[in-house]
GUDO-87301 format. One line per field, with one value per residue: residue in one letter; z, x, y of N, C-alpha, C in turn. Coordinates in pm, whole numbers, plus 50000, padded with zeros to 5 digits. Example, Ala and Ser with C-alpha at 12.3 -4.5 7.8 and 13.67 -1.06 7.14 Angstrom:
BEGIN
residu: [A/S]
n_Z: [50780/50708]
n_X: [51319/51285]
n_Y: [49431/49775]
ca_Z: [50780/50714]
ca_X: [51230/51367]
ca_Y: [49550/49894]
c_Z: [50780/50787]
c_X: [51320/51290]
c_Y: [49670/50003]
This chain:
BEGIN
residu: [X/X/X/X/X/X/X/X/X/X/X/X/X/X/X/X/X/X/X/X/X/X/X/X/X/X/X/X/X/X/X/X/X/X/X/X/X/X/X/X/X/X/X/X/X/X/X/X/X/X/X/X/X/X/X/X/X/X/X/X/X/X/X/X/X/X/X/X/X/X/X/X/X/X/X/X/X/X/X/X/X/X/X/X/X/X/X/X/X/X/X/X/X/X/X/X/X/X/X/X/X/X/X/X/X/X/X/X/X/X/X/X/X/X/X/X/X/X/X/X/X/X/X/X/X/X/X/X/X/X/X/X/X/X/X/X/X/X/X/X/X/X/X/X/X/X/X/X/X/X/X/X/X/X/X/X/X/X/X/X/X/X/X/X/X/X/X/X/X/X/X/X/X/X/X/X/X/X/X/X/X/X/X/X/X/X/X/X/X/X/X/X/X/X/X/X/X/X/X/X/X/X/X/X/X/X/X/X/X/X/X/X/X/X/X/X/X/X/X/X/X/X/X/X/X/X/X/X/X/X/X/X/X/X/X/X/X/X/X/X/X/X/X/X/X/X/X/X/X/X/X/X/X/X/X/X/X/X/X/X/X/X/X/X/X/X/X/X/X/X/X/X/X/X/X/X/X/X/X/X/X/X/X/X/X/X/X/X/X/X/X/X/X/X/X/X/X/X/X/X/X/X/X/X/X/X/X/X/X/X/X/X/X/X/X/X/X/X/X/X/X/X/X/X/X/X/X/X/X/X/X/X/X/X/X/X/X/X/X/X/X/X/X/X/X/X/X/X/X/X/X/X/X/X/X/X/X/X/X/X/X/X/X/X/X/X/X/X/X/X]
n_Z: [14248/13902/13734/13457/13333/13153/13170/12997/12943/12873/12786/12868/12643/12477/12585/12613/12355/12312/12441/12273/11989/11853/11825/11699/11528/11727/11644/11808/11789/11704/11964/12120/11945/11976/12248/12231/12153/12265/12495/12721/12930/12743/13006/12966/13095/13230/13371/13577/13706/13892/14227/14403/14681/14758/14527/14375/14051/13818/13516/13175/13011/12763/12726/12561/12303/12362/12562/12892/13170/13502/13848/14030/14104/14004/13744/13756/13517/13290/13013/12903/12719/12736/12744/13044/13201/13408/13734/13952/13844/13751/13943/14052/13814/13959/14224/14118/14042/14263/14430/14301/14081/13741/13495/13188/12923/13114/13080/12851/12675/12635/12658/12345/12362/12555/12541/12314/12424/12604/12406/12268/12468/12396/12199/11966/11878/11795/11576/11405/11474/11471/11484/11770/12032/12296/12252/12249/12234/12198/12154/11938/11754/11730/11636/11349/11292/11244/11046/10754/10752/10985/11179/11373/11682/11890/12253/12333/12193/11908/11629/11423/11518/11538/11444/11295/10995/10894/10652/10512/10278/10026/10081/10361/10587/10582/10671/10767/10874/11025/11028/11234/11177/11221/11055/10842/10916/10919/10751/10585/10571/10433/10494/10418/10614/10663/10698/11019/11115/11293/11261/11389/11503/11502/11724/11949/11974/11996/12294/12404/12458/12555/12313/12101/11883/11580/11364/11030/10865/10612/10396/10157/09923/09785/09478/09448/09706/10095/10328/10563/10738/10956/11206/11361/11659/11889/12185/12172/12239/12288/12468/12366/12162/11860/11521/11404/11169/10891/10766/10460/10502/10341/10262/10169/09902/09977/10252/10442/10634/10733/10842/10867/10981/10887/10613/10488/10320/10291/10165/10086/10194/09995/09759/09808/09851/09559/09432/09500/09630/09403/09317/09535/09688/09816/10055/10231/10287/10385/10661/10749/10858/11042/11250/11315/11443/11643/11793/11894/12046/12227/12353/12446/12662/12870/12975/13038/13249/13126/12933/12595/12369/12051/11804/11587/11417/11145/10929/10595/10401/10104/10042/10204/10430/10742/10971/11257/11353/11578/11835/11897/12198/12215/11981/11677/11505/11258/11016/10877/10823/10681/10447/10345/10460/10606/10762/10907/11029/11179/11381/11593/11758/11835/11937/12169/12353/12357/12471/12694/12819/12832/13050/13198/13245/13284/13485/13633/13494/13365/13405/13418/13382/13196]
n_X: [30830/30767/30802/30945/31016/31017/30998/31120/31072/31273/31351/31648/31850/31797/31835/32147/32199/32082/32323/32527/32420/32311/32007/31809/31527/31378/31378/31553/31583/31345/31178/31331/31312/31040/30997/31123/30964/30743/30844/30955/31176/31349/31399/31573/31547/31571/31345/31458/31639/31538/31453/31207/31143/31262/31215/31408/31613/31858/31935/31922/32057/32024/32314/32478/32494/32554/32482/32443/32457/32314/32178/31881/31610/31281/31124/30789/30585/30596/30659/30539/30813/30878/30912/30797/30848/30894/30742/30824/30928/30683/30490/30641/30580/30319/30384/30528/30308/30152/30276/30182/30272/30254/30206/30215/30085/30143/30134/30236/30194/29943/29780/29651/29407/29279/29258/29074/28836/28794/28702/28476/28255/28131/27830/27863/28096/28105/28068/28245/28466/28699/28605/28687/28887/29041/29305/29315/29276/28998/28865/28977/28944/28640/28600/28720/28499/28315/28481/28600/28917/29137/29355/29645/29796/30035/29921/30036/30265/30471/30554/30452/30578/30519/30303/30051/29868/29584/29376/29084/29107/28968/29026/29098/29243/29474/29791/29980/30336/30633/30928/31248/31520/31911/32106/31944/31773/31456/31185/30957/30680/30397/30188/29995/29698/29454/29159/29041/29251/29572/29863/30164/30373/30190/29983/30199/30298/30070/29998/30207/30285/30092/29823/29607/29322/29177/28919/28969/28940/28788/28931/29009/29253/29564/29733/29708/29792/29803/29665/29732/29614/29820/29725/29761/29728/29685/29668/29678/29759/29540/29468/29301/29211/29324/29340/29699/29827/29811/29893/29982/30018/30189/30164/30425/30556/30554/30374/30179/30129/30204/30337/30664/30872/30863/30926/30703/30583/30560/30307/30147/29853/29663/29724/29728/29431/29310/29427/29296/29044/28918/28620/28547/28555/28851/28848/28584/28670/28896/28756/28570/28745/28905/28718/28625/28893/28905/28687/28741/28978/28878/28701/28886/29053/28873/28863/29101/29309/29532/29611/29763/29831/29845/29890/29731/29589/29410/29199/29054/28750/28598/28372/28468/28454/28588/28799/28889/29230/29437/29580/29826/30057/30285/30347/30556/30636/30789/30678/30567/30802/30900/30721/30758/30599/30680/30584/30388/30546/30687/30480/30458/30572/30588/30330/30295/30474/30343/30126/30222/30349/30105/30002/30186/30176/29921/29760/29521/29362/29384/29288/29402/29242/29069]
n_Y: [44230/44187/43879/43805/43607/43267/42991/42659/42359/42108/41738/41599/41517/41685/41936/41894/41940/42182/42376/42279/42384/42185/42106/41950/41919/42086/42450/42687/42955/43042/43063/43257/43482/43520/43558/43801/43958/43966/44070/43875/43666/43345/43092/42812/42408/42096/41869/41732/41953/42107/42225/42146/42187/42418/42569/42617/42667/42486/42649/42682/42986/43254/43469/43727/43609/43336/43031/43048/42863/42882/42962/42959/43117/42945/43016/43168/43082/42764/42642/42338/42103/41866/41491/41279/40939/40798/40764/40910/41195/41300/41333/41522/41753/41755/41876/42135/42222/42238/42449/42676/42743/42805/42584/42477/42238/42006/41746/41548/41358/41123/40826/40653/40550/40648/40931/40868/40739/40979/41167/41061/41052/41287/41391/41489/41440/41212/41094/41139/41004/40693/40362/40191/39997/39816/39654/39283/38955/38846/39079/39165/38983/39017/39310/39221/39091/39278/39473/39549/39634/39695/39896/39800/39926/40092/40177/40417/40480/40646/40816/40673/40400/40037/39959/39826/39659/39519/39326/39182/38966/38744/38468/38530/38686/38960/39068/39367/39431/39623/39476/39514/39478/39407/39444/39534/39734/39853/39675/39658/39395/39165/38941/38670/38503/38199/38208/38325/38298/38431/38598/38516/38666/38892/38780/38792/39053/39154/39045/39104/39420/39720/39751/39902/39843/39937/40098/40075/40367/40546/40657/40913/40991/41064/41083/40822/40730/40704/40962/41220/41483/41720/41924/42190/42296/42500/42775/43104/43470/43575/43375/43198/42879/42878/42789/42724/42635/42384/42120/41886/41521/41215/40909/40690/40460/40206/40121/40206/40444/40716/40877/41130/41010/40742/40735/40897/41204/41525/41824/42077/42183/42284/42173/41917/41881/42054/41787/41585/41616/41774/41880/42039/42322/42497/42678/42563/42295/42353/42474/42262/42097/42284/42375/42074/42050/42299/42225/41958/42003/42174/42048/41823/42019/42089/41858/41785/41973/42223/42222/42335/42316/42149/41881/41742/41456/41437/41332/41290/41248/41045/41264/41471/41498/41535/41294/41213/41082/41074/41209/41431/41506/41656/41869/41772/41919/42023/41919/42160/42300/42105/42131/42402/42560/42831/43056/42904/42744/42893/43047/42845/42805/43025/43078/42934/43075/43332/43299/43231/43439/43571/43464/43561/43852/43917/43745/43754/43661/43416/43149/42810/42558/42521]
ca_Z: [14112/13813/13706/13315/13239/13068/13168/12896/13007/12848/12797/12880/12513/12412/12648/12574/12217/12283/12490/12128/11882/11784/11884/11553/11527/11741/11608/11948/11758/11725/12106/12123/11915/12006/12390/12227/12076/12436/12668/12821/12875/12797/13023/12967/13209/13256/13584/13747/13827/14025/14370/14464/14814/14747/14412/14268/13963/13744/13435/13080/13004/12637/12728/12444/12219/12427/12664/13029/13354/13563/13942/13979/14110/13929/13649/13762/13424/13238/12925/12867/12570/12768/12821/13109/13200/13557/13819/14081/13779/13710/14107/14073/13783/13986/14327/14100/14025/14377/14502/14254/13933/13618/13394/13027/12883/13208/13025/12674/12616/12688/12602/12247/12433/12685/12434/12251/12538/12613/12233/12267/12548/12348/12112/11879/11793/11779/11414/11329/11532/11407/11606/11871/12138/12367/12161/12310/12125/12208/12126/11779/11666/11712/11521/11259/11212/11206/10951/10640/10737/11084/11202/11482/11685/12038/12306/12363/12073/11850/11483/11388/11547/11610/11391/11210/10936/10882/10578/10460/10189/09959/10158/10532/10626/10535/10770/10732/10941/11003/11121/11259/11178/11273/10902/10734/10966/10962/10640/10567/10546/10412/10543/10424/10680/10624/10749/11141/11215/11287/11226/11523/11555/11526/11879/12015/12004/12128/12413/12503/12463/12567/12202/12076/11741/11507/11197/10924/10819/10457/10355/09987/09870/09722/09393/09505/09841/10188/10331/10674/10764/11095/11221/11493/11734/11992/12207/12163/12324/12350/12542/12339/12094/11755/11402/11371/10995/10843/10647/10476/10491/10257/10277/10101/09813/10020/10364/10478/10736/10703/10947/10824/11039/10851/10482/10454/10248/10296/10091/10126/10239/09914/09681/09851/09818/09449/09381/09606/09618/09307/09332/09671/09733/09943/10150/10278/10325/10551/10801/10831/10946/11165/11277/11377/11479/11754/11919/11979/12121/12325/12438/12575/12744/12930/13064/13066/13239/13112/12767/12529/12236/12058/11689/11560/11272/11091/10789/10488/10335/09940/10017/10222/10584/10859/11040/11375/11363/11643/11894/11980/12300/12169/11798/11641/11432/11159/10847/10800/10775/10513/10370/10301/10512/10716/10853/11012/11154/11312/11468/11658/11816/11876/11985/12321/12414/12352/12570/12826/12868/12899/13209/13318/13219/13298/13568/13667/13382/13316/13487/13399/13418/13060]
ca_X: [30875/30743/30879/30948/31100/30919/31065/31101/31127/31330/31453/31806/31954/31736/31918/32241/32212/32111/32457/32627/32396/32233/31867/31749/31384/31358/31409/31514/31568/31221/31144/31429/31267/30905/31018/31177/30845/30634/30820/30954/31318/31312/31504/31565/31619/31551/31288/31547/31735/31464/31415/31070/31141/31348/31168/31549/31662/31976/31886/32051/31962/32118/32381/32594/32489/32547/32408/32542/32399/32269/32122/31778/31461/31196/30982/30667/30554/30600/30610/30656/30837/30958/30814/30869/30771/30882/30625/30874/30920/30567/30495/30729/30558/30212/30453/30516/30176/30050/30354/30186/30376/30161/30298/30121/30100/30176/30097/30240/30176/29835/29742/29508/29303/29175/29202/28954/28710/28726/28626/28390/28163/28088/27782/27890/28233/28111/28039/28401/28610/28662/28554/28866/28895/29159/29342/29350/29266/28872/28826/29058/28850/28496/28638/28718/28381/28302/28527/28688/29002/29193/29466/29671/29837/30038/29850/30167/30311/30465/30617/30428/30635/30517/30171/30034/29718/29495/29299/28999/29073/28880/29087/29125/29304/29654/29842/30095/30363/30734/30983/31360/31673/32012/32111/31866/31674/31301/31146/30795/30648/30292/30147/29812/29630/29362/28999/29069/29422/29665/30025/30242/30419/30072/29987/30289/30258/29937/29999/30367/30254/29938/29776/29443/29266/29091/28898/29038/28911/28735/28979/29059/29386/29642/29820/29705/29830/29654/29734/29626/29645/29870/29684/29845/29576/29731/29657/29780/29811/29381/29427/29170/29250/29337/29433/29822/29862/29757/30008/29958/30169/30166/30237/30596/30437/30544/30357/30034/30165/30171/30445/30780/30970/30853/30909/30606/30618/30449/30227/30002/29692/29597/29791/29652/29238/29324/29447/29252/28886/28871/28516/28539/28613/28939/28801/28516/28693/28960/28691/28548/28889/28917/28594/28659/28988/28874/28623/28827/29094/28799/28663/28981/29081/28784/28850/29280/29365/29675/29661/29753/29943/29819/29891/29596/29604/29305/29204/28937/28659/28575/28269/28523/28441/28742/28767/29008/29276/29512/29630/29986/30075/30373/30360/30701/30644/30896/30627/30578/30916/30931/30649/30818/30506/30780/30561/30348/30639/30787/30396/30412/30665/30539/30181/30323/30509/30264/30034/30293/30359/30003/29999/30271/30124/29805/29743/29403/29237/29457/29257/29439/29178/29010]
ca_Y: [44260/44111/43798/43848/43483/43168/42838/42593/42202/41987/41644/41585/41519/41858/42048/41882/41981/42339/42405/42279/42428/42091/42105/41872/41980/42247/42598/42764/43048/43126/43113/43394/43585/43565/43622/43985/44055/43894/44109/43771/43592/43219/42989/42622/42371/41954/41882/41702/42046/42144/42198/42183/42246/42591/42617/42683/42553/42512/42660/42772/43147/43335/43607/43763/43460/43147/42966/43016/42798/42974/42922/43067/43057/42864/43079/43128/43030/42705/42567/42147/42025/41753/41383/41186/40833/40782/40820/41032/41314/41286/41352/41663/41834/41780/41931/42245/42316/42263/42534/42758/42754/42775/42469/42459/42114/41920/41610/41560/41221/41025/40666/40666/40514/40752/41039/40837/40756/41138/41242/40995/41149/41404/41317/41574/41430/41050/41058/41174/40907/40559/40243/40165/39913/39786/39516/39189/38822/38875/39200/39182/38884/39076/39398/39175/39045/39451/39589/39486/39664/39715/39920/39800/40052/40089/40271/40538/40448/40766/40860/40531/40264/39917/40045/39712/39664/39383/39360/39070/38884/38629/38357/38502/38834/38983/39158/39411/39545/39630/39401/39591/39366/39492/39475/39623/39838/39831/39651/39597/39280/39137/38770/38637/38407/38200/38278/38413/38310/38538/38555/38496/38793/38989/38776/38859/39184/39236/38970/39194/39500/39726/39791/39930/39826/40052/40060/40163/40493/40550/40800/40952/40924/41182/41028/40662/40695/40763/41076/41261/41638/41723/42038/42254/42366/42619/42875/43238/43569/43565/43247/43091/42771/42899/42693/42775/42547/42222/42050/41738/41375/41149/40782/40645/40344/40082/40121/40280/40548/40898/40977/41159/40912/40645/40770/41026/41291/41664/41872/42198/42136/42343/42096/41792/41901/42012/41687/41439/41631/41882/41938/42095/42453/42473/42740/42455/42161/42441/42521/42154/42098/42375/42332/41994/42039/42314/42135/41865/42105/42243/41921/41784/42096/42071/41734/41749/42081/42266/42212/42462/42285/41987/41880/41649/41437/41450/41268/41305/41108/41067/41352/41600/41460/41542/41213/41203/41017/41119/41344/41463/41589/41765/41846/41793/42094/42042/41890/42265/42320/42046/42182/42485/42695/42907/43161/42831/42703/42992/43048/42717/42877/43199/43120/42913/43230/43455/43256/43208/43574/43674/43415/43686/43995/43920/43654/43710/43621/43317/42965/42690/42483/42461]
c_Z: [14017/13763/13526/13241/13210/13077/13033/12956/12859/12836/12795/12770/12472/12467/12623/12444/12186/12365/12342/11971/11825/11836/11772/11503/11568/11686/11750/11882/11785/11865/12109/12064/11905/12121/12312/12179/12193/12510/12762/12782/12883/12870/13031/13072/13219/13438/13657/13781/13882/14128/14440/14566/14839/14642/14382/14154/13865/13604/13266/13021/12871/12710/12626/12339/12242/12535/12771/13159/13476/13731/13966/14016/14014/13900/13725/13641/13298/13112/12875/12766/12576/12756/12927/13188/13331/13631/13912/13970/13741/13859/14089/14007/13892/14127/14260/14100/14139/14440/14383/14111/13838/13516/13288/12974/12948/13121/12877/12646/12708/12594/12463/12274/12496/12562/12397/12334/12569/12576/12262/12394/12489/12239/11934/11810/11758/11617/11363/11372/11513/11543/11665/12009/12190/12314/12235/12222/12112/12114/11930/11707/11639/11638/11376/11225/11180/11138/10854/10621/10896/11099/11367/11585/11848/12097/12309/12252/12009/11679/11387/11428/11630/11557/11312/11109/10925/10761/10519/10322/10072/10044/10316/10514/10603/10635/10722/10854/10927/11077/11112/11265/11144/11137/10794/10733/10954/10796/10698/10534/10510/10456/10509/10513/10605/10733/10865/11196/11246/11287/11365/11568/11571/11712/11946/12102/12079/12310/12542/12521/12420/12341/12169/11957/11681/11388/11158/10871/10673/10432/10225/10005/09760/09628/09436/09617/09971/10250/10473/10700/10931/11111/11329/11542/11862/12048/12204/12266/12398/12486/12485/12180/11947/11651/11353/11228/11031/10742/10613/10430/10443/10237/10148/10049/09894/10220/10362/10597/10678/10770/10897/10869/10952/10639/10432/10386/10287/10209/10141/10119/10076/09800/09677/09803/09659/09380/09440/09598/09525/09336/09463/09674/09882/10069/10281/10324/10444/10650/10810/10913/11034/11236/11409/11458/11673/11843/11945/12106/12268/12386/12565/12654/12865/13079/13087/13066/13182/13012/12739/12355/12183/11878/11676/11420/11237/10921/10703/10404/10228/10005/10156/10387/10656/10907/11133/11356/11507/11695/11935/12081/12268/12011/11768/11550/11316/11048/10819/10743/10659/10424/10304/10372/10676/10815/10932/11144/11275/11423/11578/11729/11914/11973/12148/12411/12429/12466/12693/12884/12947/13034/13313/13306/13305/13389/13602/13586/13325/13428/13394/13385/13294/12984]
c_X: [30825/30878/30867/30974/31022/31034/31039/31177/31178/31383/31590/31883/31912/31852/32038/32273/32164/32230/32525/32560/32337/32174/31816/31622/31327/31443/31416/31530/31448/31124/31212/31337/31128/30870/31050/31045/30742/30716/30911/31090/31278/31464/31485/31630/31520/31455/31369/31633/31671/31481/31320/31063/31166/31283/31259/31551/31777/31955/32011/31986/32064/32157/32473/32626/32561/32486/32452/32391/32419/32171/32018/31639/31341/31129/30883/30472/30651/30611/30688/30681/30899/30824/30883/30773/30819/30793/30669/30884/30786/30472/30513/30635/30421/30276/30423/30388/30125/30154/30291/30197/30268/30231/30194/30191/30179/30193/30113/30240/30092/29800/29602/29396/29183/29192/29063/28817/28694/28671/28521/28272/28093/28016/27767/28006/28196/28086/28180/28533/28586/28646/28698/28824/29034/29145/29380/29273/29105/28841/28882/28916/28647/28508/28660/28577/28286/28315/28625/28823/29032/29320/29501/29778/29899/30004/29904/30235/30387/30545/30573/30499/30613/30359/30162/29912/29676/29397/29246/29034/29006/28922/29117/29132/29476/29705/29987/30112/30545/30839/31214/31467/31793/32107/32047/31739/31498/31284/31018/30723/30468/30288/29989/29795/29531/29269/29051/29178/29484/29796/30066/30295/30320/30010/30064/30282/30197/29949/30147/30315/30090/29919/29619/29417/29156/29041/28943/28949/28879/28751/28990/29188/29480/29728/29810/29727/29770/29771/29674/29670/29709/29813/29745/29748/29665/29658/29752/29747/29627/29345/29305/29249/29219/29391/29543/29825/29808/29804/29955/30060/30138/30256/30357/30492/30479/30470/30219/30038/30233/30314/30575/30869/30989/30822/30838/30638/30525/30438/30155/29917/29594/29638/29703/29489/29248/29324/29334/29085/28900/28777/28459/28623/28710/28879/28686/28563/28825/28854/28616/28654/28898/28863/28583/28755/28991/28783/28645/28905/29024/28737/28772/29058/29010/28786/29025/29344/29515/29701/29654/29820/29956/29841/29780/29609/29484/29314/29075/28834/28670/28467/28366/28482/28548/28679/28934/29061/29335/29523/29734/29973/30179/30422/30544/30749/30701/30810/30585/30673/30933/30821/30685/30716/30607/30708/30492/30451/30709/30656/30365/30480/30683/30437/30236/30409/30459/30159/30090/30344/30239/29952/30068/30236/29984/29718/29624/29287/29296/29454/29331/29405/29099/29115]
c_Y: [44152/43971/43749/43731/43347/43070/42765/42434/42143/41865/41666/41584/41659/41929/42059/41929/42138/42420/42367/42288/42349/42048/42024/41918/42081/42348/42664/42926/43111/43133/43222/43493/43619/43627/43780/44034/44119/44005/44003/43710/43447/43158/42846/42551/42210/41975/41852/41791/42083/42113/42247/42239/42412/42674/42765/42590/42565/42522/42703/42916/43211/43462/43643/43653/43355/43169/42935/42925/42907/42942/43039/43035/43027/42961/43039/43069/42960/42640/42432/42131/41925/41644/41305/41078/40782/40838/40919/41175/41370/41375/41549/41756/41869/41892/42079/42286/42367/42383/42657/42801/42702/42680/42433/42316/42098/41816/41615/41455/41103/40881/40706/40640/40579/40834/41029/40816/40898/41162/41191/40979/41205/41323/41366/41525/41286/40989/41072/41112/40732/40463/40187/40091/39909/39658/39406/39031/38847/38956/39231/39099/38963/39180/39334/39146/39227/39490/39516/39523/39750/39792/39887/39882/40053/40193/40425/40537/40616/40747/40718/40396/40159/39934/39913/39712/39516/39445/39215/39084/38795/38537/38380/38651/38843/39068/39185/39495/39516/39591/39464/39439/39487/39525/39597/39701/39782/39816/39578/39461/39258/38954/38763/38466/38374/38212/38322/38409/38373/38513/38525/38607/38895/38926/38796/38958/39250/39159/39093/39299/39589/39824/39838/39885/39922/40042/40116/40307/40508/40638/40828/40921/41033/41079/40894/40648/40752/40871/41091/41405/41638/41908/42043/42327/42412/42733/42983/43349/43576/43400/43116/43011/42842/42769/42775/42718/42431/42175/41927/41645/41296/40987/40763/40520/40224/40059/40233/40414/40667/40969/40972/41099/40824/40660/40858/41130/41454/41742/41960/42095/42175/42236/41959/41788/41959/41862/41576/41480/41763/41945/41997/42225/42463/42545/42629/42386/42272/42410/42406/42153/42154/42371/42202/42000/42109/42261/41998/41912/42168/42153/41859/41878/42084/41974/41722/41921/42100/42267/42315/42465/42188/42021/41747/41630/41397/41425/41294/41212/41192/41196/41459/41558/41466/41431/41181/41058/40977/41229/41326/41565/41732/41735/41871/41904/42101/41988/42059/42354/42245/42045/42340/42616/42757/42975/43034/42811/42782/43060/42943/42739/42999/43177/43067/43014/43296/43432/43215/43387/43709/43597/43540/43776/44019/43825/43636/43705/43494/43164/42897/42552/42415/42540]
């Protein structure tokens, strides 16, 4: 008998908060109602109720609008919206696969690092990704004599936190970043060194924790401030990597980061290229974007089976150039919600269902492999 149901992984507080209605970011709604469209029931459920061995698991499943637990053999299709950073859960998801079980975005969170060595294979994408090393006292000091402007950045890092800049001077280099006191939360700070020194807490940093360094990027600028586009690159019911939306985020005036965690603001994409490149036909500067955006999407598929659901932040030069910033494993989805583009948001939603159903519908046309 067909097996009609679409796992959905979760972290432990997720799950806890869809038993009492407070999921914060996710919309589970719109899984519900893309499964009624798909054909497909979703059930949620944390890896550690699994049991690889029995491949059972203790799941939560919607009956008569709530959410009952439920004992149940393991979906034979997947989808992660979890992360996890122990090596025995890590083990497990690779267990399911090898028993069978199709699991879409295994891996939602890779080091910038490797991303970037991936991209950077390819001799097609090497013009559109900025110069990046592994940050360590050496390696900082030779980028500096490189680039008149550094971002420093942790390898795993996410929503920008623990994200530093460096910028030359007349008298040395200035460095900015954001220091967390139990008072008064995370406040921004500026320090000018002279000629190569570095602050103290900038060695720190890099000495405690693994970091990468990057040039700064020769982006435009929306209303004075730097901006970057979060594109949602998904597959859908064709299985093949579509552009779901492209919202854009807009740094807060006191800080250089883009990310809604960290003050950001969002904007159409159509709003933003009005304002920021006039003399560019929106239609154009779209399909660089897109453009770019999928053969990234199609590069690292290539080389990191299982993907199917990546948000990519992508940034713009003065002459309309996409230039990679970032990749997210699991897009947080919600700047198109606070962009007010509804129908995006409720497709980011849709498309991993749709592409998890035609795993079930349709199995033998569904490798897992690119």
């Amino acid at each position: 008998m067909l097996d009609n149901r679409i796992g959905i992984l979760f972290n432990a507080s997720m799950l806890r908060g869809l038993t009492r209605g407070r999921t914060r970011h996710e919309a589970i709604v719109y899984y519900e109602e893309a499964a009624k469209r798909h054909g497909v029931v979703p059930v949620y459920f944390r890896l550690e109720d699994v049991d690889v061995r029995s491949l059972q698991v203790t799941a939560y499943i919607r009956r008569h609008g709530m959410y009952t637990r439920k004992r149940m053999t393991v979906p034979t299709v997947i989808h992660n919206r979890a992360i996890y950073f122990r090596s025995d859960l890590h083990a497990k998801v690779r267990a399911l696969v090898n028993r069978g079980i199709q699991l879409f975005n295994q891996v939602n969170r890779y080091s910038k690092l490797t991303i970037h060595e991936l991209l950077q294979r390819d001799p097609a994408l090497v013009p559109y990704l900025p110069d990046t090393v592994q940050a360590a006292h050496g390696t900082l000091f030779k980028m500096m004599e490189r680039h008149h402007s550094l971002i420093l950045k942790p390898a795993s890092g996410s929503v920008g936190k623990g994200i530093m800049k460096l910028d030359r001077t007349s008298r040395g280099w200035q460095a900015m970043f954001s220091v967390h006191t139990a008072a008064k939360g995370n406040r921004w700070r500026t320090i000018e060194s002279l000629n190569q020194a570095l602050p103290g807490l900038i060695r720190t940093r890099i000495s405690r924790g693994s970091y990468l360094v990057q040039q700064t990027l020769p982006l435009a600028t929306f209303r004075g401030r730097p901006f970057d586009l979060r594109v949602s690159v998904q597959r859908d019911a064709s299985r093949n990597w579509q552009i779901t939306g492209i919202v854009g985020k807009v740094a807060p005036s006191y800080t250089f980061l883009t990310n809604v965690a960290q003050g950001g603001t969002v904007h159409t994409f159509e709003e933003i290229a009005a304002n920021s490149l006039p003399s560019f036909p929106f239609h154009r500067l779209r399909q660089r974007v897109s453009s770019l955006s999928l053969l990234i999407a199609n590069n690292l598929s290539q080389q990191l089976p299982h993907l199917a659901d990546l948000g990519l932040d992508i940034g713009l030069s003065p002459d309309g150039t996409p230039l990679f910033i970032e990749c997210n494993g699991r897009d947080q989805r919600y700047s198109f919600r606070e962009a007010n583009l509804i129908t995006e948001w409720k497709l980011t939603y849709e498309n991993p269902i749709a592409y998890g159903a035609s795993l079930i519908y349709q199995p033998q046309y569904a490798p897992l492999t690119n």
